[in-house]
N, C-alpha and C positions, 0 to 999 in steps of 0.2 A: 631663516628659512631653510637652510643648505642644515642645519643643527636638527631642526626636526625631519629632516628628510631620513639622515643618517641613524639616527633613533628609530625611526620606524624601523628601516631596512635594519636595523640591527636585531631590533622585537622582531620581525618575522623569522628570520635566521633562527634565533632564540628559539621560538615557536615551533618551527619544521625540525631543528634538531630533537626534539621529543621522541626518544624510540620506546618500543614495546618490546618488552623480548617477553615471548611466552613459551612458559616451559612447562609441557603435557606431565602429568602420570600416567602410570601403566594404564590405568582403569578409561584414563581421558582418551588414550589414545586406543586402545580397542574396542571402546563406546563408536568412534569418529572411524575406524575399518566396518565395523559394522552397518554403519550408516552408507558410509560406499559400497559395499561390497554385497548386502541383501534389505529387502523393505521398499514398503516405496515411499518416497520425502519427499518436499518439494526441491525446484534447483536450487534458490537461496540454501536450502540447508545442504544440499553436496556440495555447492560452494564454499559454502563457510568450511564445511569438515576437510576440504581440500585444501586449503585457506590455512587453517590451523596446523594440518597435520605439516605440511609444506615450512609454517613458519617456526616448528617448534624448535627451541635449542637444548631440550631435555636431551635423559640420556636414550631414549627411546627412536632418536630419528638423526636423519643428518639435514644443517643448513641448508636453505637455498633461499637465496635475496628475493628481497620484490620484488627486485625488476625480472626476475627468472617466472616467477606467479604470475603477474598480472602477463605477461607475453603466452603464458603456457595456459593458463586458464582465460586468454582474452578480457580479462577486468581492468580496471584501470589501476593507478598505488595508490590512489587515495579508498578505492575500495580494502584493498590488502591493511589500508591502516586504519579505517573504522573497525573492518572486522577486528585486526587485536588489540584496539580502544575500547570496542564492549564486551573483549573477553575480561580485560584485563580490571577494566570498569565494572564490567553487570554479572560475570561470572561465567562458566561454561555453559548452566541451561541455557541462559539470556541470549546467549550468542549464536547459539542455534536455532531460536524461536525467534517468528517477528514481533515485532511492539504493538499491541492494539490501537486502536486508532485512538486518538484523543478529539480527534474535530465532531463535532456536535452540527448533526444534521436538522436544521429547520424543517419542517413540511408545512403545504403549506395548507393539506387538506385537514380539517377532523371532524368529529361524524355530524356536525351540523354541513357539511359543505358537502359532504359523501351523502348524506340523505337529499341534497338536495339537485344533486350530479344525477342518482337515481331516479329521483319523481322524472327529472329533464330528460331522463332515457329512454324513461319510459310512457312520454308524453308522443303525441304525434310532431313527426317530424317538419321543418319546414314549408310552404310553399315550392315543387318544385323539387323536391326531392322524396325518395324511394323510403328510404328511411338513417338516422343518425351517423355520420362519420364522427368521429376520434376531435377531429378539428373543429367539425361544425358545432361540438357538444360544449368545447373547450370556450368557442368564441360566442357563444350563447351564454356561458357560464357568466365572462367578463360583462357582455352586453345586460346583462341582470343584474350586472355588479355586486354578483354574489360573492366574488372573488375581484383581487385588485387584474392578478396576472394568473393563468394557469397553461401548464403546457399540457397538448394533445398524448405526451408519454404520460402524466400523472393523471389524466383523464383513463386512459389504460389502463395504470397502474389499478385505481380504484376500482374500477367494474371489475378486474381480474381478483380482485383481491376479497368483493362482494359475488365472485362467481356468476355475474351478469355480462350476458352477449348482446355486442349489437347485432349481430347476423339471426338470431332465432327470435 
């Protein structure tokens, strides 16, 4: 037990001593001033180019530790050390761009369910009421079991998206 303890603690150690040293060229590093200094980016990418210019050990700049970055630009080190994992990793574009998303969004409407949100809209409203809410469209949908579950924002969504108002 005391054997695999010490294994581990030793693979991590192992682990965290992984450093990055990145070393800019001319081109890298007046790319990354330019980026601070005019344009407009998003903050991930001033970040990162402050990130990089800060960590570079080229001949182009001088040192300064992580723990000097993440205090002066507020990030944390484990930020300071992804960023120069996907420099060092995915290359200088990479590093200044974010990753597109990979998750895969379900809906759960398609246009048999949207044609049929529509007819419900534009049908008279219930007993007792003026005319259709957002909710009451939503919980009419379930109660026809046209749908299993739908929420009152993807009931929005659709009418917005067919250009259809409940107020007119």
């Amino acid at each position: 037990m005391t054997y695999i303890i010490k294994i581990f603690v030793s693979l991590s150690k192992i682990i965290q001593m992984i450093r990055y040293t990145i070393k800019l060229t001319k081109i890298e590093v007046e790319e990354l001033m330019s980026i601070i200094n005019k344009g407009s980016h998003t903050s991930q990418t001033f970040r990162t180019a402050y990130i990089l210019l800060n960590c570079d050990e080229g001949r182009y700049s001088e040192k300064v530790t992580n723990e000097q970055i993440s205090k002066v630009l507020k990030v944390g080190m484990r930020t300071v050390d992804r960023v120069k994992k996907k420099f060092i990793e995915e290359g200088f574009e990479a590093s200044l761009e974010r990753r597109p998303t990979s998750r895969i969004y379900e809906t759960k409407t398609d246009g048999d369910v949207e044609a049929k949100l529509v007819t419900l809209c534009c049908s008279e409203p219930p007993k007792g009421f003026a005319r259709w809410s957002l909710r009451l469209l939503a919980d009419k949908m379930v109660e026809l079991n046209y749908v299993e579950s739908i929420s009152h924002v993807t009931v929005r969504s659709v009418l917005k998206k067919t250009n259809l108002s409940l107020g007119k």
